[in-house]
Biopython code that builds the backbone (N, CA, C, O; Angstrom):
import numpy as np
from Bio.PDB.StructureBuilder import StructureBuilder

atoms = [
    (1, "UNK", "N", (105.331, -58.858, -3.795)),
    (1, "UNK", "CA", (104.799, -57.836, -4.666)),
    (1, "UNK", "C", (104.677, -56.527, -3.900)),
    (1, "UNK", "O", (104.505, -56.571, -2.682)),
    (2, "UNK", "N", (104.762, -55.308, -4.571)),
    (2, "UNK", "CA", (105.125, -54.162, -3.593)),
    (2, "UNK", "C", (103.485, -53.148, -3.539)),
    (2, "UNK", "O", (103.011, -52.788, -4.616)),
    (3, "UNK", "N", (103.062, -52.933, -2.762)),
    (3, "UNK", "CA", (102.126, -52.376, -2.468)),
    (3, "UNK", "C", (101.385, -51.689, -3.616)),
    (3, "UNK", "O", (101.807, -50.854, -4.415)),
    (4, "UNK", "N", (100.020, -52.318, -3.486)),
    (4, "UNK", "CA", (99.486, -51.918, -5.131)),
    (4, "UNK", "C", (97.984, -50.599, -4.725)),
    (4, "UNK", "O", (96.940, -50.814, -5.340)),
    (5, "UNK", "N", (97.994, -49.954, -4.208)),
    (5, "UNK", "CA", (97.037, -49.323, -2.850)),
    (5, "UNK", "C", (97.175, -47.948, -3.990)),
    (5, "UNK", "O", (96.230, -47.162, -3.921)),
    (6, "UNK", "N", (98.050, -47.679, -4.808)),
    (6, "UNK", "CA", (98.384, -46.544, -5.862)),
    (6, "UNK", "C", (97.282, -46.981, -6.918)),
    (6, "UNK", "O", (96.730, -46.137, -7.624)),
    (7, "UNK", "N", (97.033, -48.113, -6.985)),
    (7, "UNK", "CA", (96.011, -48.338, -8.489)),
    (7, "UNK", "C", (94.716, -47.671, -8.273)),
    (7, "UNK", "O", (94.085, -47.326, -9.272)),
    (8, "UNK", "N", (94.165, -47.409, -6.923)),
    (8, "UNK", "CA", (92.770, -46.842, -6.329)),
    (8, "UNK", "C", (92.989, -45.176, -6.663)),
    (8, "UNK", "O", (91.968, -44.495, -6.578)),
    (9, "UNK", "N", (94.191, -44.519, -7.018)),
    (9, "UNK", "CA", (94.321, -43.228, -7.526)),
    (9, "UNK", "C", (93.604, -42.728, -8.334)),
    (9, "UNK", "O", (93.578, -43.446, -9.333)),
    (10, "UNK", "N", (92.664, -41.394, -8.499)),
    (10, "UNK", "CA", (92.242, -40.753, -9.296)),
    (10, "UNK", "C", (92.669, -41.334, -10.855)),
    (10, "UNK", "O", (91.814, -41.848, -11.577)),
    (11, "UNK", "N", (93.867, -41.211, -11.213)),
    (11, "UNK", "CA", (94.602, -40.889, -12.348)),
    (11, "UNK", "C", (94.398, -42.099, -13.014)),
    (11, "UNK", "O", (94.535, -42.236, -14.230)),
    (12, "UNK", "N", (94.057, -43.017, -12.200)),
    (12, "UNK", "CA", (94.025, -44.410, -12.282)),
    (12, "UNK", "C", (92.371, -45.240, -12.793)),
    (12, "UNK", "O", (92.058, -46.381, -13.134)),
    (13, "UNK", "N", (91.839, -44.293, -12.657)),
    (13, "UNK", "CA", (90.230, -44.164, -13.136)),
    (13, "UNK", "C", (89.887, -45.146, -14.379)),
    (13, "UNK", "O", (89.352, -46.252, -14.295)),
    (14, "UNK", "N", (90.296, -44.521, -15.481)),
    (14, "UNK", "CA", (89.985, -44.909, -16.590)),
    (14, "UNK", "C", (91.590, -45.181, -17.431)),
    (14, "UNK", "O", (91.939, -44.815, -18.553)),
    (15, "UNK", "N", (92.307, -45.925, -16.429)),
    (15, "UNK", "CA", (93.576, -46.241, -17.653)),
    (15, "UNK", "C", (93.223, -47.318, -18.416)),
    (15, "UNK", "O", (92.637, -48.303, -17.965)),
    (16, "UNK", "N", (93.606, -47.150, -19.726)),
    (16, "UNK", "CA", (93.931, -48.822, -20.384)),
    (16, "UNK", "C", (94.512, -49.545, -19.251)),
    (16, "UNK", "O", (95.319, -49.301, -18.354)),
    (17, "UNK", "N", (93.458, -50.985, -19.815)),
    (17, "UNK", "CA", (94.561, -51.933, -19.631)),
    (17, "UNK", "C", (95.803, -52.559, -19.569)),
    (17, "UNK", "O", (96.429, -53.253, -18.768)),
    (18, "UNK", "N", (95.989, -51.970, -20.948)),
    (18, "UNK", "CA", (97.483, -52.411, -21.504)),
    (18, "UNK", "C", (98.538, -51.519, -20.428)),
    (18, "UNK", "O", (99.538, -51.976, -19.873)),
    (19, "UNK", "N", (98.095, -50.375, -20.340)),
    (19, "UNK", "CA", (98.725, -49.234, -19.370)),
    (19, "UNK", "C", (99.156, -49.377, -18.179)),
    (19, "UNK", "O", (100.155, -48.882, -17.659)),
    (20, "UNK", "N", (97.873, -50.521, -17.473)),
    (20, "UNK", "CA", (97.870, -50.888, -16.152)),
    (20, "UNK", "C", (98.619, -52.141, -16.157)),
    (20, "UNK", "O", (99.095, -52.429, -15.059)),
    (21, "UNK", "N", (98.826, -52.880, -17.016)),
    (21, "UNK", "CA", (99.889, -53.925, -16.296)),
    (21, "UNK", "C", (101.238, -53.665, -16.666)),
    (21, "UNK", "O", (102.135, -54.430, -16.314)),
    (22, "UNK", "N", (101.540, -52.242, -17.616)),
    (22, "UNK", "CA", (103.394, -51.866, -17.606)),
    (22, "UNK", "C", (103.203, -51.184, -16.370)),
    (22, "UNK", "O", (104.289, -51.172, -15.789)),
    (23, "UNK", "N", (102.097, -50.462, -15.526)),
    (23, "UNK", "CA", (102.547, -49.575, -14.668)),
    (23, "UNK", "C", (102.598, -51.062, -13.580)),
    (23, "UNK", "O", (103.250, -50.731, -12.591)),
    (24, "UNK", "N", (102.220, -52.268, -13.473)),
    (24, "UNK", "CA", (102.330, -52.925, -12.243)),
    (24, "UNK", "C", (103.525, -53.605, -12.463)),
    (24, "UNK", "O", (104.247, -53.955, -11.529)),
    (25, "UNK", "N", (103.836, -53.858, -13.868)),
    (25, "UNK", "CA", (105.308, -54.649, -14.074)),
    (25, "UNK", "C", (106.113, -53.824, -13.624)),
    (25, "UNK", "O", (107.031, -54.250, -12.923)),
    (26, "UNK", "N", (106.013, -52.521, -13.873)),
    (26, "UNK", "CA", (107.230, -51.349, -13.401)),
    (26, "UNK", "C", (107.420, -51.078, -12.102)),
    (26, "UNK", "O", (108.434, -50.585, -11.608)),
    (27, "UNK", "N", (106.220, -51.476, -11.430)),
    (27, "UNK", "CA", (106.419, -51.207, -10.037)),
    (27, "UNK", "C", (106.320, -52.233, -9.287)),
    (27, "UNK", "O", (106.102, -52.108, -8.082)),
    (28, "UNK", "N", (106.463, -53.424, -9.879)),
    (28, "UNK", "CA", (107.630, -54.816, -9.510)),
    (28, "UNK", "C", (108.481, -54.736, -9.534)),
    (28, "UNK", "O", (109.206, -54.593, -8.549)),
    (29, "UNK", "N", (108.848, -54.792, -10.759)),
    (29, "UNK", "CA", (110.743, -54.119, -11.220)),
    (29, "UNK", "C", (111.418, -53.349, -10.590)),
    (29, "UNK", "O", (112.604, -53.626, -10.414)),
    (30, "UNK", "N", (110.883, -52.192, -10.079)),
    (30, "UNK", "CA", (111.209, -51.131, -9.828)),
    (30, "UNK", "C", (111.744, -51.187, -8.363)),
    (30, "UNK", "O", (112.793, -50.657, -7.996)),
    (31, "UNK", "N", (110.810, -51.963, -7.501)),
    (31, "UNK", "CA", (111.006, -52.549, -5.942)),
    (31, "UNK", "C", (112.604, -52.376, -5.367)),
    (31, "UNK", "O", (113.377, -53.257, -5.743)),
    (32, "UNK", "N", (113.152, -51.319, -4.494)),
    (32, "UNK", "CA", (114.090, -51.323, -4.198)),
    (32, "UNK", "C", (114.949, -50.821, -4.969)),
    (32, "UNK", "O", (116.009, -50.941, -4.355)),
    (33, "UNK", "N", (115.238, -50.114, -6.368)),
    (33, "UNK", "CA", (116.146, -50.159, -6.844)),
    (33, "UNK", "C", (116.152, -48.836, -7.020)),
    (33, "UNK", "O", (115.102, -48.220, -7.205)),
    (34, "UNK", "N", (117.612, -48.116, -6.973)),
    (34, "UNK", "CA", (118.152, -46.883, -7.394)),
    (34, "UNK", "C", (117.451, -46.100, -8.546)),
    (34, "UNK", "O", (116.787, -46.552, -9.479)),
    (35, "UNK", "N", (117.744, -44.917, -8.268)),
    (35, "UNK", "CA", (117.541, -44.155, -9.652)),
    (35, "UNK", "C", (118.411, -44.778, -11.152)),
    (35, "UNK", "O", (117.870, -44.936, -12.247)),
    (36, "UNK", "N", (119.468, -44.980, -10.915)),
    (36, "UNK", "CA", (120.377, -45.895, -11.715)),
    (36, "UNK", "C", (119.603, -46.719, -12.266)),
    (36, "UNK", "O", (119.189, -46.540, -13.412)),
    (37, "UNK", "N", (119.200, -48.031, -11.341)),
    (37, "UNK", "CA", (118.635, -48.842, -11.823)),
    (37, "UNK", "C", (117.220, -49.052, -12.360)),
    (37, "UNK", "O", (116.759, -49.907, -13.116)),
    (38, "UNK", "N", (116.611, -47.885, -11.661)),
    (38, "UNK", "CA", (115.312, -47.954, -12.231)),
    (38, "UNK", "C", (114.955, -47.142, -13.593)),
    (38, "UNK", "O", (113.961, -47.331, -14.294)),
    (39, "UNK", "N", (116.042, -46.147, -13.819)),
    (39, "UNK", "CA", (116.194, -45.970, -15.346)),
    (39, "UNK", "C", (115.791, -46.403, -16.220)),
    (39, "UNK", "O", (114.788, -45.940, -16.762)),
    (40, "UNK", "N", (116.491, -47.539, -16.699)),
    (40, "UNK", "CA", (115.947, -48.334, -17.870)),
    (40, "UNK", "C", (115.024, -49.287, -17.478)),
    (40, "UNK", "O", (114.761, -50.277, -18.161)),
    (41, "UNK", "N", (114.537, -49.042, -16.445)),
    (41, "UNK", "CA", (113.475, -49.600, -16.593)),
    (41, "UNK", "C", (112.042, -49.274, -17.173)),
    (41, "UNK", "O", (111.170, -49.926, -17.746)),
    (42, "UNK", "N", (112.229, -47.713, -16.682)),
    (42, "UNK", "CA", (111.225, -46.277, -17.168)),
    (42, "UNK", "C", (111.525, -46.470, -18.782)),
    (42, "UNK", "O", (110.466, -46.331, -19.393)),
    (43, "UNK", "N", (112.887, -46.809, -19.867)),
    (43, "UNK", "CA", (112.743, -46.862, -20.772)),
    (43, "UNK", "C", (112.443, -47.961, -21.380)),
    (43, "UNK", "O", (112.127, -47.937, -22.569)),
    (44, "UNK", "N", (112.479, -48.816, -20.850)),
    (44, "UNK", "CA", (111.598, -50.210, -21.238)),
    (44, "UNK", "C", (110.117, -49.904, -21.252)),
    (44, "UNK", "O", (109.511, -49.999, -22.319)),
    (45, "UNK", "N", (109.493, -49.544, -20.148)),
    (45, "UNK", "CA", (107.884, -49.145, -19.966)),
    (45, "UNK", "C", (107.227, -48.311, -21.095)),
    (45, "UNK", "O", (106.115, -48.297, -21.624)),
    (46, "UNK", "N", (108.377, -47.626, -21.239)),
    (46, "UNK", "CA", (108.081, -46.316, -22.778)),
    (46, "UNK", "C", (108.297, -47.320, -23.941)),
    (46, "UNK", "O", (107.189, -47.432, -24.466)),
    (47, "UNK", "N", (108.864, -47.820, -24.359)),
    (47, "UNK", "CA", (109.007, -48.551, -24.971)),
    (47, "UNK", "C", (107.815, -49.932, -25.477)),
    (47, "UNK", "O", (107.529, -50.192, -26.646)),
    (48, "UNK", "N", (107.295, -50.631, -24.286)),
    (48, "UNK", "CA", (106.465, -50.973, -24.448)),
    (48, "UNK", "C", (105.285, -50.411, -24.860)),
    (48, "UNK", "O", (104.630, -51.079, -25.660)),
    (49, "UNK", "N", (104.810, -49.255, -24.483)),
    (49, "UNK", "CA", (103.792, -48.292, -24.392)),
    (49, "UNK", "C", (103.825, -48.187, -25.892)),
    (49, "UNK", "O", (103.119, -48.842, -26.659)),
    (50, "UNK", "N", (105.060, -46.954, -26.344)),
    (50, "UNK", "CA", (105.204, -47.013, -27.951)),
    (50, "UNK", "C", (105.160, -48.265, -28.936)),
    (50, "UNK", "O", (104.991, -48.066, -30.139)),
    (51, "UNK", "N", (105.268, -49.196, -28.572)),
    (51, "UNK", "CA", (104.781, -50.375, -29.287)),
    (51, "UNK", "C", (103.380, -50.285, -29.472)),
    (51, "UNK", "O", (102.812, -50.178, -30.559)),
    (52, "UNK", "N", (102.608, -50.355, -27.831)),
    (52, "UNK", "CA", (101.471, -50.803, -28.208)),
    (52, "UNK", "C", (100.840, -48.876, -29.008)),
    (52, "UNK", "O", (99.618, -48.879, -28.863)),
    (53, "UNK", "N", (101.074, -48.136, -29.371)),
    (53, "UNK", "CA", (100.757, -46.580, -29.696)),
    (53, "UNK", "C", (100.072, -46.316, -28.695)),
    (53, "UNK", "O", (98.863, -46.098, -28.782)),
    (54, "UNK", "N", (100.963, -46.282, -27.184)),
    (54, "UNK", "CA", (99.727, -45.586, -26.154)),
    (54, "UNK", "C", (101.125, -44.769, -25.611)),
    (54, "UNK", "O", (102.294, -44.995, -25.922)),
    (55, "UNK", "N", (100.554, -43.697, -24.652)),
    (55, "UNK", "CA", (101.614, -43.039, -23.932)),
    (55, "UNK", "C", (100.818, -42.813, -22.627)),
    (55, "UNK", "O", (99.626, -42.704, -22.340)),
    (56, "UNK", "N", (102.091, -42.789, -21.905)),
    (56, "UNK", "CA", (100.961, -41.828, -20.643)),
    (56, "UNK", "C", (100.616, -40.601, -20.414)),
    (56, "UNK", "O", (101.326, -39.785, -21.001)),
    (57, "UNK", "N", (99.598, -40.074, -19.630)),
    (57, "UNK", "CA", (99.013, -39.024, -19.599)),
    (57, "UNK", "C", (99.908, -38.361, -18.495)),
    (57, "UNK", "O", (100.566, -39.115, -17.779)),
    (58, "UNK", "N", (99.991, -36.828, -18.280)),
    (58, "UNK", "CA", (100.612, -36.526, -17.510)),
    (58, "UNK", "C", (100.248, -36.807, -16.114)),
    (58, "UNK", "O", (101.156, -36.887, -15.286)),
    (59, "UNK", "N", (99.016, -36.968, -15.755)),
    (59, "UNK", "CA", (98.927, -37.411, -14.714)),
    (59, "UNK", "C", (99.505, -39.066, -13.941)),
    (59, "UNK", "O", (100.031, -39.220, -12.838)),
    (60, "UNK", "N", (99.205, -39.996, -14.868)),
    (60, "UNK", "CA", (100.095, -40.583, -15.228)),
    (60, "UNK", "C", (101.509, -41.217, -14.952)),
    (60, "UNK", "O", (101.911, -42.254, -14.424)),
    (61, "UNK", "N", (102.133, -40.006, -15.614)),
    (61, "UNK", "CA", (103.758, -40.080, -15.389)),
    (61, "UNK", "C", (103.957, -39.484, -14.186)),
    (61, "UNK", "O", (105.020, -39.477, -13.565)),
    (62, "UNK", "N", (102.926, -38.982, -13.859)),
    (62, "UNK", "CA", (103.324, -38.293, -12.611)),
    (62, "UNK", "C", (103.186, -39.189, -11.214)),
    (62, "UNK", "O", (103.810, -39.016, -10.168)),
    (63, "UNK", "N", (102.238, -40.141, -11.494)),
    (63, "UNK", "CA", (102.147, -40.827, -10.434)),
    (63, "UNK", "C", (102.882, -42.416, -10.515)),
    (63, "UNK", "O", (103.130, -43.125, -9.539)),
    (64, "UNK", "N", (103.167, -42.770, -12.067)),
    (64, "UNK", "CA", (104.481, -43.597, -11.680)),
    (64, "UNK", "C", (105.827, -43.010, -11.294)),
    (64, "UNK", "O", (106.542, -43.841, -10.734)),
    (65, "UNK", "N", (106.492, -41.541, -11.468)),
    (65, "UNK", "CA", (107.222, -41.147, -10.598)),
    (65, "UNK", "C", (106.799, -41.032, -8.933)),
    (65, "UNK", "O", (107.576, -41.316, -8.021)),
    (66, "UNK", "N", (106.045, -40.774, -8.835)),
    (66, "UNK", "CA", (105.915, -40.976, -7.487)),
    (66, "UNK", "C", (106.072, -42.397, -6.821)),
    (66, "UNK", "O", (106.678, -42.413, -5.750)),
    (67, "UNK", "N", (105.505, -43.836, -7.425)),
    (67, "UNK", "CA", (105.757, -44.885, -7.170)),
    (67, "UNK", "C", (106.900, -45.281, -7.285)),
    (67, "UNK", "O", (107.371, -46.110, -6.506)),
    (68, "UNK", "N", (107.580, -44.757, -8.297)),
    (68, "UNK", "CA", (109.432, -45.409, -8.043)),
    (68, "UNK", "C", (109.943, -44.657, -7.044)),
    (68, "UNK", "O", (110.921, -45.192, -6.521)),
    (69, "UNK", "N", (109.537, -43.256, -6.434)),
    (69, "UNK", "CA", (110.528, -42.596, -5.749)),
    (69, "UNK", "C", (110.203, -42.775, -4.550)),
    (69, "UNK", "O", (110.878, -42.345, -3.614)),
    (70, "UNK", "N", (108.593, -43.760, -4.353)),
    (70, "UNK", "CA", (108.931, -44.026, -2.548)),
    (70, "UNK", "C", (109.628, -43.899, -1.586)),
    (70, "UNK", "O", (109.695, -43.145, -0.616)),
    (71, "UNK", "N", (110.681, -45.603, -2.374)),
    (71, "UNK", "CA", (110.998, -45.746, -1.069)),
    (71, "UNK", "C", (113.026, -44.940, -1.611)),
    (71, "UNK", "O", (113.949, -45.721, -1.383)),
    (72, "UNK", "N", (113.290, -43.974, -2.037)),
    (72, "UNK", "CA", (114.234, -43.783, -2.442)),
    (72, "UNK", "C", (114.885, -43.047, -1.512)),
    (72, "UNK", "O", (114.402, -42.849, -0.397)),
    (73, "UNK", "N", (116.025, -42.584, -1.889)),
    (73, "UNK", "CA", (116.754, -41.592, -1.129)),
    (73, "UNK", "C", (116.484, -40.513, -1.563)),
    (73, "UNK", "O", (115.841, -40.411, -2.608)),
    (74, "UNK", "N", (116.859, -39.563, -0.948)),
    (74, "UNK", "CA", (116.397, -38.094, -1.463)),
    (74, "UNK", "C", (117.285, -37.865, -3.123)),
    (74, "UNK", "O", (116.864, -37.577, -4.243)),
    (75, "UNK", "N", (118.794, -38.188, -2.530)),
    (75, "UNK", "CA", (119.558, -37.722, -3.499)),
    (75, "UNK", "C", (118.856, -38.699, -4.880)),
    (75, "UNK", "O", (119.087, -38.235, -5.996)),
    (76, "UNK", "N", (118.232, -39.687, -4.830)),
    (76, "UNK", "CA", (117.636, -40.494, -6.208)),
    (76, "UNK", "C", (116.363, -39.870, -6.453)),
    (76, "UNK", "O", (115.848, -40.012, -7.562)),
    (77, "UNK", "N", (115.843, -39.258, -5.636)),
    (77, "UNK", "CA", (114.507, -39.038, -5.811)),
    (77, "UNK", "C", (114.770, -37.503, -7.013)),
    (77, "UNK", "O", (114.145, -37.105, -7.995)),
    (78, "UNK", "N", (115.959, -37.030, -6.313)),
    (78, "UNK", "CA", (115.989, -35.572, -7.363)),
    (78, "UNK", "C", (116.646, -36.113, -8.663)),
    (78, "UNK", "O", (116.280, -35.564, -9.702)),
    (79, "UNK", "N", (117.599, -37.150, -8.759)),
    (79, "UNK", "CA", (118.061, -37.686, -10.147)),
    (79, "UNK", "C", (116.670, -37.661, -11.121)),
    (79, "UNK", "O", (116.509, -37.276, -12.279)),
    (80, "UNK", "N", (115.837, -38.185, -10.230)),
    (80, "UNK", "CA", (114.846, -38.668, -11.225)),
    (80, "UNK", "C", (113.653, -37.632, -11.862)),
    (80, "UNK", "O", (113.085, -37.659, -12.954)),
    (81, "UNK", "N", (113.492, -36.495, -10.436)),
    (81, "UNK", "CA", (112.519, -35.553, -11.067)),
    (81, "UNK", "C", (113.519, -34.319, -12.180)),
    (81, "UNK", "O", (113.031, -33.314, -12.698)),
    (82, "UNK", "N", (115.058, -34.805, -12.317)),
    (82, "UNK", "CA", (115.899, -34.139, -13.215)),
    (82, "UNK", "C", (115.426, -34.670, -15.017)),
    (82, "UNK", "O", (115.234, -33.984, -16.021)),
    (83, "UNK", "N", (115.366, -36.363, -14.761)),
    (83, "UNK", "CA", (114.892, -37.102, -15.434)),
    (83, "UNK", "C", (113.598, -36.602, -16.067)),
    (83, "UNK", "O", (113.541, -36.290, -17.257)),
    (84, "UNK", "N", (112.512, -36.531, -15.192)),
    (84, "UNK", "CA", (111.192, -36.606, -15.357)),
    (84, "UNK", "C", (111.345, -34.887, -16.229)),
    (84, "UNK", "O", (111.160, -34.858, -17.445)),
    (85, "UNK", "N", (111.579, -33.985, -15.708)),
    (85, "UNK", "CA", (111.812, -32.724, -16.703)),
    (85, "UNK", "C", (112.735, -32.552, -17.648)),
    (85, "UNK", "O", (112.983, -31.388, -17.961)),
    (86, "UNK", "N", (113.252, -33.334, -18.131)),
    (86, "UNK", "CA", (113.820, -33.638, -19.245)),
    (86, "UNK", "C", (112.493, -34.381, -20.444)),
    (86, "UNK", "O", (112.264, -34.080, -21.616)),
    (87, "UNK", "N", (112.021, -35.119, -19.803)),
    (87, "UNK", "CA", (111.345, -35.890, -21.110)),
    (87, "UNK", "C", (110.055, -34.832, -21.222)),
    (87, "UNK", "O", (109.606, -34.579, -22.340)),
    (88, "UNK", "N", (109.422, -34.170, -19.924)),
    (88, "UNK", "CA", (108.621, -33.129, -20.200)),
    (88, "UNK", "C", (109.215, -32.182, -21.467)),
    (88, "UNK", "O", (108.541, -32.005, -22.482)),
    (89, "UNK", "N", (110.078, -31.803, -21.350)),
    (89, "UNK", "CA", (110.081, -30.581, -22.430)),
    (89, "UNK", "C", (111.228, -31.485, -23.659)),
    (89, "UNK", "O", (111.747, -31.078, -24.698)),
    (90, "UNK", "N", (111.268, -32.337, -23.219)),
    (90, "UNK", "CA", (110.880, -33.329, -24.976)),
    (90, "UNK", "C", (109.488, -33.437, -25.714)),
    (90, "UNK", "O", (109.144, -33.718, -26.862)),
    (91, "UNK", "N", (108.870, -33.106, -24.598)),
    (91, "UNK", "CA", (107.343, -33.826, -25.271)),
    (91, "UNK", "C", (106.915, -32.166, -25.847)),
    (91, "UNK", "O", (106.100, -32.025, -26.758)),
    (92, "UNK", "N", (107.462, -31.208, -25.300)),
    (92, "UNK", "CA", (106.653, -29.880, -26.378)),
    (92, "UNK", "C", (107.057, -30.060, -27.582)),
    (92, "UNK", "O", (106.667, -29.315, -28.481)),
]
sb = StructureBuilder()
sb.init_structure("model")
sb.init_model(0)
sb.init_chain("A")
sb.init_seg("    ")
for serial, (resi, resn, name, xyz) in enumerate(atoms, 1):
    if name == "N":
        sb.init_residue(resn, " ", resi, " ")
    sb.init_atom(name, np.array(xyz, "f"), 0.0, 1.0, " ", f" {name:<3s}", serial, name[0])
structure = sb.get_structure()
């Protein structure tokens, strides 16, 4: 299991429940894998979320991007904050 030391985060205060075990499934899943691959995984998590009618808060999304982009390469780490500002200015 990959280091869970992120759940003690501010942001992490008062999440749902339901919130807190897609963000620990995601950052199981997520363990090692590319921007590629960790893709759909981010749209699975949304997905779940919109099922249950919850979303995340920006703080939030901000700190499960930070947990997938650990242990990444640089060049994945920018795929993804390309990613991450894309769905931002979906959400205006």
């Amino acid at each position: 299991m990959k280091d869970l030391e992120w759940i003690n985060h501010p942001a992490m205060k008062d999440i749902d429940a339901r919130k807190l075990a897609i963000l620990v499934d995601l950052a199981n899943e997520a363990e090692g894998k590319t921007a590629d691959k960790a893709l759909p995984l981010l749209i699975k998590a949304n997905a779940k979320l919109k099922a249950l009618g919850l979303t995340f808060t920006t703080e939030e999304t901000d700190l499960m991007i930070e947990i997938l982009t650990k242990d990444m390469s640089a060049a994945d780490k920018q795929k993804l904050d390309m990613i991450k500002k894309m769905i931002a200015k979906n959400k205006k």
